[in-house]
C-alpha positions in Angstrom: 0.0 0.0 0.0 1.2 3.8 -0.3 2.5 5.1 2.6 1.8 9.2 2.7 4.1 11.0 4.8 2.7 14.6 5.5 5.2 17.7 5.8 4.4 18.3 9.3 8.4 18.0 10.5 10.7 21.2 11.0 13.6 21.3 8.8 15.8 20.8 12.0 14.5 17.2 11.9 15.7 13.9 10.2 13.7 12.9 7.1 10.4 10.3 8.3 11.0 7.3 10.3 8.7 4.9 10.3 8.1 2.6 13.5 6.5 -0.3 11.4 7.7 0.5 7.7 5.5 -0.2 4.8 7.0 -0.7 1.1 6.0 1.6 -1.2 6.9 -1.0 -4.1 7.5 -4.2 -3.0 8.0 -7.5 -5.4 8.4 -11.0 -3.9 8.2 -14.6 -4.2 4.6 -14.3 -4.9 4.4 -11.5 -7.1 7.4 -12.3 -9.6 6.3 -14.8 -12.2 7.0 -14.8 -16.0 4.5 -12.2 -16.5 6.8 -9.5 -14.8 6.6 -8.5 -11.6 3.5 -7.5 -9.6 3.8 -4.8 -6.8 2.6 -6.2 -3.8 1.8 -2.2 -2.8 -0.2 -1.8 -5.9 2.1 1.1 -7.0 4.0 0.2 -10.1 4.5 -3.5 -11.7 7.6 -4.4 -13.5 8.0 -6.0 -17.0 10.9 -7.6 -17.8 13.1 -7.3 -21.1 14.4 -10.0 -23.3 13.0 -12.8 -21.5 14.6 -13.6 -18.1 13.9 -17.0 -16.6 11.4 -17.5 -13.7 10.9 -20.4 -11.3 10.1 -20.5 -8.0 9.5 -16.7 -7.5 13.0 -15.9 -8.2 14.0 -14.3 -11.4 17.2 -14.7 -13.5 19.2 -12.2 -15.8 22.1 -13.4 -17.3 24.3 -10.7 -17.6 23.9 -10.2 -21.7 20.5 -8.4 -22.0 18.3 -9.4 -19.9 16.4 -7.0 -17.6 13.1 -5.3 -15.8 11.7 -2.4 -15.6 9.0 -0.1 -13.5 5.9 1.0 -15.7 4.7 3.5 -13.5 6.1 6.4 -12.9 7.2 7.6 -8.8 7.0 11.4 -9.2 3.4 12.0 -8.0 4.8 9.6 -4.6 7.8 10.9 -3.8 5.9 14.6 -4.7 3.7 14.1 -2.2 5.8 13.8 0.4 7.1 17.6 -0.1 10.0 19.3 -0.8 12.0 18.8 2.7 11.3 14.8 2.2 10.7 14.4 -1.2 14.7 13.0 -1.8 14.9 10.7 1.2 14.4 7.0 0.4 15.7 3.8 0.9 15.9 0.4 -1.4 16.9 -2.9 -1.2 17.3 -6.3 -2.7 17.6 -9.2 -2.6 20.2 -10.8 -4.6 22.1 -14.0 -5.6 25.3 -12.9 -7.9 26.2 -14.9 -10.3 28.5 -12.4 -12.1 31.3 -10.3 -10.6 30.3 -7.2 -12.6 27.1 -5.5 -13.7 24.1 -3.1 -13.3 22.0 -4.2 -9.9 19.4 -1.3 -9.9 19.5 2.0 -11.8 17.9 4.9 -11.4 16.0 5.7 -14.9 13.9 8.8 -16.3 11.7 6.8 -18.6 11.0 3.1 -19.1 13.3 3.0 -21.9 16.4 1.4 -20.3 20.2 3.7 -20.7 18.0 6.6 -22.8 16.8 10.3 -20.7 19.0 10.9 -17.4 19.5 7.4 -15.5 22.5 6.5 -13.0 23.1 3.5 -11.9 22.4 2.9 -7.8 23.6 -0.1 -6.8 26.3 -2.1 -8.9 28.7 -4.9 -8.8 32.2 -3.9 -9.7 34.4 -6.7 -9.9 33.0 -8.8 -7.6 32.6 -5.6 -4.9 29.5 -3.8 -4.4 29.0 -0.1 -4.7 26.4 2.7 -3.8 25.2 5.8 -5.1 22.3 8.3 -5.3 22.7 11.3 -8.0 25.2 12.6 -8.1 26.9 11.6 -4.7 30.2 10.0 -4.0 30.5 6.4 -5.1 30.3 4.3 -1.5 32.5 1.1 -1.5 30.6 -2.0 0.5 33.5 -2.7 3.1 31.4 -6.3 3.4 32.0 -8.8 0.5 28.7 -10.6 -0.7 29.4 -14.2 -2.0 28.9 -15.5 -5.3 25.8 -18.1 -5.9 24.7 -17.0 -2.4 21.9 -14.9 -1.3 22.4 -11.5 0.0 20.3 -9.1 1.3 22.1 -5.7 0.1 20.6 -1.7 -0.1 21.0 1.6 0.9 19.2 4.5 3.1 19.2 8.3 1.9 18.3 10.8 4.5 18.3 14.0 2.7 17.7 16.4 5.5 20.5 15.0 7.2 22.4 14.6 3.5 23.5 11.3 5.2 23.6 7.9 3.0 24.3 4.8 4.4 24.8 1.0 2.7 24.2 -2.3 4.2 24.9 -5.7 3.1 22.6 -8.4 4.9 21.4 -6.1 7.6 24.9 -5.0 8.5 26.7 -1.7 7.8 28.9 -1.9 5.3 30.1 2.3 4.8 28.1 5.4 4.4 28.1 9.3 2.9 27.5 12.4 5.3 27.7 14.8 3.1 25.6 13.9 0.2 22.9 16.4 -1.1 21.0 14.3 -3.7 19.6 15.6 -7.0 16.3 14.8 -8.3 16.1 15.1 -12.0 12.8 14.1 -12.1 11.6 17.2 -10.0 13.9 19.7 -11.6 13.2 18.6 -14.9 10.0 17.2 -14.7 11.1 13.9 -16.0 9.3 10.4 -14.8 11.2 8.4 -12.2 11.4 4.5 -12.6 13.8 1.9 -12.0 15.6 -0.9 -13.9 16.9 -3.8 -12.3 19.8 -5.4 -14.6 19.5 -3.0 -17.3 22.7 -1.4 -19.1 23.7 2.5 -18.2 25.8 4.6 -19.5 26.0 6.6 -16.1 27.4 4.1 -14.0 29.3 3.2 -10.9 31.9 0.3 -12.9 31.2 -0.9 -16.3 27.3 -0.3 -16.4 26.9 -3.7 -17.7 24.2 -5.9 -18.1 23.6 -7.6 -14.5 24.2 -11.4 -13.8 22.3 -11.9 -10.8 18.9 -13.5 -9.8 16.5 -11.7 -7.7 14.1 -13.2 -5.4 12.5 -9.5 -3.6 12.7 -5.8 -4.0 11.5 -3.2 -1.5 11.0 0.6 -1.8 10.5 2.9 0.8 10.0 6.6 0.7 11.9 7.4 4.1 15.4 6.6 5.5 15.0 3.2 7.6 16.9 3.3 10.9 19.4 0.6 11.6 17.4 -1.7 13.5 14.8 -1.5 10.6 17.4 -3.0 7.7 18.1 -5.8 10.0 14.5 -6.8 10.8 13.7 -6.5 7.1 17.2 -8.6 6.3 15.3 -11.0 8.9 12.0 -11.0 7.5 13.2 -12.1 4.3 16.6 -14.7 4.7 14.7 -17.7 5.5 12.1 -17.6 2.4 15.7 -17.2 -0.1 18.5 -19.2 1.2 16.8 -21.5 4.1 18.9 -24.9 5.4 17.5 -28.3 3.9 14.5 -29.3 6.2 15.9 -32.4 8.9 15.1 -35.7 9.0 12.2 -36.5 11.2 13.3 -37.2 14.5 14.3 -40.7 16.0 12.9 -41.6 19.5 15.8 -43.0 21.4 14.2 -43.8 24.5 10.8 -42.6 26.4 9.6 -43.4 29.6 5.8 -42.2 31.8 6.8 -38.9 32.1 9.7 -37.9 29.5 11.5 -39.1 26.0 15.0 -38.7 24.4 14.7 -37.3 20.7 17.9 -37.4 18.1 18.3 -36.5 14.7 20.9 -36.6 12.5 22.9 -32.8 11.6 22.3 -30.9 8.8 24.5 -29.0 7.2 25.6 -25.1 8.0 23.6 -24.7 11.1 24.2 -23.1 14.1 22.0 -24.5 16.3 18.6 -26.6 16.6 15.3 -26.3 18.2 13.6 -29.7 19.4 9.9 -29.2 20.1 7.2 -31.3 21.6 3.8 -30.5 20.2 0.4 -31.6 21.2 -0.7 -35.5 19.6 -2.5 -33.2 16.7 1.0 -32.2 15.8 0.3 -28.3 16.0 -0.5 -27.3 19.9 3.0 -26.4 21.5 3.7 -28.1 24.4 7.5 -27.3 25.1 10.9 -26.7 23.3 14.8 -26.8 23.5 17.4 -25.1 22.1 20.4 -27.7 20.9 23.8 -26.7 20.2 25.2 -27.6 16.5 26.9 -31.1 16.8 24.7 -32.5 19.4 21.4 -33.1 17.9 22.6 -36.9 17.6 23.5 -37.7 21.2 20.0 -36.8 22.4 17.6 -34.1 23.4 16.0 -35.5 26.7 12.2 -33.7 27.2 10.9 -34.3 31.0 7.5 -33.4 32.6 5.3 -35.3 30.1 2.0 -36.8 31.0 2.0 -40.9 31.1 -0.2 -42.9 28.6 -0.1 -39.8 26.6 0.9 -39.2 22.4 2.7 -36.8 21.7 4.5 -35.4 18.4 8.4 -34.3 18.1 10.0 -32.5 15.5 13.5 -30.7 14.6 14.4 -27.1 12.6 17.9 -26.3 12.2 18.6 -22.8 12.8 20.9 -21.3 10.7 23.1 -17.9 11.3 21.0 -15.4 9.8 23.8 -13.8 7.6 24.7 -16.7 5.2 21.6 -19.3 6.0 18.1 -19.0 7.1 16.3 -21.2 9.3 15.0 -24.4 8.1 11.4 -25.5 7.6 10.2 -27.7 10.3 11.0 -31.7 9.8 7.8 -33.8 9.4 6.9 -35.0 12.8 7.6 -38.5 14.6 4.3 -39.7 16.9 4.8 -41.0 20.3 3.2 -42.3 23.3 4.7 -42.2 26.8 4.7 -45.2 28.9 2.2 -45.7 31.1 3.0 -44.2 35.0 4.3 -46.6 37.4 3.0 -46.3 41.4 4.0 -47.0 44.4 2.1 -47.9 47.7 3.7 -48.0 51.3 1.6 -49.7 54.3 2.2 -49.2 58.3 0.1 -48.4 61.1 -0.8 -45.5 61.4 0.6 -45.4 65.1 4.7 -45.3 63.5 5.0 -49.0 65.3 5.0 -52.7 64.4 2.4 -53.7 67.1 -1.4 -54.0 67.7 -3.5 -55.7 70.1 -5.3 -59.1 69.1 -9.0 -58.2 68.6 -8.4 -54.5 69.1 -8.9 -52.0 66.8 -5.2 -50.7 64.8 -5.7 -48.2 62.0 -3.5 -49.1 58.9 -2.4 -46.3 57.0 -1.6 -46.9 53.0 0.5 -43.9 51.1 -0.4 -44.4 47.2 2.0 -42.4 45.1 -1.0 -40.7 43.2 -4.8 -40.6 44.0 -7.0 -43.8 43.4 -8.8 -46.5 45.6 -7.0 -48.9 48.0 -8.6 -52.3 49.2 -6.3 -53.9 52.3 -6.5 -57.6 52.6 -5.4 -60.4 55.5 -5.0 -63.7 54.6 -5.8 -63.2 51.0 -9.1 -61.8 52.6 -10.8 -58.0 52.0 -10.7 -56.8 55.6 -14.7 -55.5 56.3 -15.5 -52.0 55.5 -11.6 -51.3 53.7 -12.0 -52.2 50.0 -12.1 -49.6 47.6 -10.7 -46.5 49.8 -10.5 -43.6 48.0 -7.1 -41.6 49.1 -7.3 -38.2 50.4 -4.2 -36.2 51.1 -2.2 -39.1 50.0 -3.6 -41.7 52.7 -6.4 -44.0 52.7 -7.4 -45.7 56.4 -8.3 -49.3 57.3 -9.8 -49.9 60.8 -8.7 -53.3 61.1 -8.9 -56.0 64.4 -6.2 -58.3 64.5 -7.6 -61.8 64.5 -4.7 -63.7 65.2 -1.7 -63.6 67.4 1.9 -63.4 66.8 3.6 -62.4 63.6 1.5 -61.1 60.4 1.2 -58.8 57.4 -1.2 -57.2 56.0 -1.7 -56.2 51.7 -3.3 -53.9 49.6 -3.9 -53.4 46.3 -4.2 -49.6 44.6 -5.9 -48.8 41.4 -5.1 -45.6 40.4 -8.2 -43.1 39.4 -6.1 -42.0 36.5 -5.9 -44.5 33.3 -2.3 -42.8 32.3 -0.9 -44.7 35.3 -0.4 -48.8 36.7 -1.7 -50.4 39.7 0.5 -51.4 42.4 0.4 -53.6 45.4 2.3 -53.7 48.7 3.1 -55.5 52.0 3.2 -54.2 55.4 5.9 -54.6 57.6 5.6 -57.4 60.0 2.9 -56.7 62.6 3.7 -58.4 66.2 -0.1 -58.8 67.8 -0.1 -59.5 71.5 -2.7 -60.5 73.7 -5.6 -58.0 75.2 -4.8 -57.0 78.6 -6.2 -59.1 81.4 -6.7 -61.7 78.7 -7.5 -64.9 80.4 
């Protein structure tokens, strides 16, 4: 959409900053097919010269005479804004060289490429990148882009601060204070478009044809701040030059209440994140940040619920300068083991003696809640089958009906399917005679 900046600042003030930045032109993935390219803003579409290849969203010009250009002219925009802002802009794109010399974007007065005034912008010199509005000082990239690599590379003009400044993949990479741009299209009421690839004669090297693809362009019509370049570098890395996708993850061991995850590394990354997700594969349940080289020992998740599927999966996470992040593997299903318990019995006094025919309370301690019958002999004991726990105890009011040494059982059955029953002994009981027995 077109972003209109009104002439409300003093003159004492930097050119427009915008806090959430908005493309005036913007071409991407999904606008750029062999038709040309389609602003995403709705501004001005692009059509390209001579043919270049398309696939994927990403456009190729091969250096001979092959290029694109704007169809609609940017006066009335830039106009708009006023003569104090008028000249401040920024642009940047998003490039995979494939030549070491040639035209990256140029500056043009009509849509007839090299014809009316036109100056080339941005342009690789010998495998070096350099910057320039009209009719500044050329500015040397002091950062290198690599060949058959994606870079993210542009430039900010801030004209009421007659600063420019040039970044390579969100990154400084030199700048201009003292550079009052000229507008040619105001002052001689020429159009303003832009070629991308196309041959000049006004040039910062050769003014060659460009060898290059190009996968997005973006045009704004103020001077981003530094923080802005790198979150639009961000935006766009992964989409161009992402790390293959990893393998779905291997389950190395699980248990009730946790599972080890491995995977094997992929290439160029920095780092991984392991996530658990929800057995529907999309509801986040928790995630871990693994260091490059130690995907394949294990990632151990803990705090899982027993008798439960869940679904694991593995992006690599690459540097954001070279590499982008991966997609997300495909996802590996799993279902923890079902929870063990554990049941203690004693009476409930602390000893190991009761009195024959007298009542002793036996206390059982289930590890989680559920229902406790207590037997003697192999026998339910009356009125203690089926005790549901509170607080962690259940209670059996029991009279010894024996003498000597015994032991008591029980059996729990937990209220929660996700975990296993459990049974367990009592100590042995001594039970003595009543007092005054005869």
């Amino acid at each position: 959409m077109l972003q209109i900046l009104t002439n409300s600042y003093s003159v004492a003030n930097a050119a427009p900053l915008l806090s959430n930045p908005t493309p005036i032109v913007e071409y991407n993935a999904s606008t750029i097919t062999s038709g040309g390219m389609t602003d995403a803003a709705g501004l001005t579409n692009a059509t390209f010269g001579n043919a270049p290849s398309v696939a994927g969203g990403v456009v190729t010009f091969n250096g001979v005479n092959q290029y694109a250009v704007t169809s609609t002219s940017l006066v009335p925009t830039f106009s708009a804004l006023g003569t104090s802002y008028e000249r401040s802009l920024s642009a940047f794109v998003y490039i995979y060289p494939t030549g070491q010399s040639g035209v990256i974007l140029d500056e043009l007065g009509t849509t007839t490429i090299d014809n009316n005034w036109h100056d080339t912008q941005i342009e690789m010199v010998s495998g070096t990148l350099y910057f320039r509005v009209w009719n500044c000082s050329a500015i040397t990239s002091t950062i290198a882009v690599s060949q058959n690599a994606w870079s993210h590379v542009g430039f900010t003009y801030d004209y009421l601060t007659t600063t420019m400044k040039v970044y390579v993949n969100g990154v400084q990479a030199g700048q201009n204070t003292s550079c009052s741009r000229a507008v040619p299209w105001r002052d001689s009421s020429a159009g303003l478009y832009y070629g991308f690839a196309s041959t000049s004669g006004t040039n910062l090297g050769s003014g060659a044809y460009g060898k290059f693809k190009l996968g997005q362009f973006d045009l704004y019509s103020s001077a981003l701040t530094g923080p802005q370049v790198s979150a639009a570098n961000n935006a766009v890395r992964s989409s161009f030059n992402p790390l293959s996708t990893p393998a779905a993850p291997t389950i190395l061991a699980k248990s009730a209440d946790s599972v080890t995850i491995s995977d094997t590394d992929v290439a160029n990354s920095s780092s991984y994140v392991a996530y658990i997700y929800a057995s529907n594969g999309t509801t986040f349940v928790d995630s871990r940040t693994v260091a490059t080289g130690s995907i394949a020992a294990g990632t151990t998740f803990t705090g899982l619920t027993p008798s439960t599927t869940y679904v694991a999966k593995i992006q690599a996470i690459g540097d954001q300068i070279t590499y982008g992040n991966s997609p997300t593997s495909s996802g590996t299903s799993f279902t923890t083991l079902a929870g063990t318990t554990t049941l203690t019995l004693a009476l409930d006094s602390g000893l190991t003696t009761a009195t024959y025919r007298q009542v002793a309370r036996i206390k059982a301690s289930p590890s989680v809640p559920g229902l406790v019958t207590f037997f003697y002999q192999g026998k339910r004991i009356a009125g203690c089958a089926r005790i549901l726990s509170s607080g962690g105890f259940a209670y059996c009011n029991w009279r010894p009906s024996a003498h000597g040494q015994i032991t008591v059982t029980a059996s729990f059955v937990p209220t929660n399917n996700n975990y296993l029953s459990s049974v367990a002994t009592s100590p042995v009981l001594t039970i003595s005679s009543r007092s005054g027995n005869r």
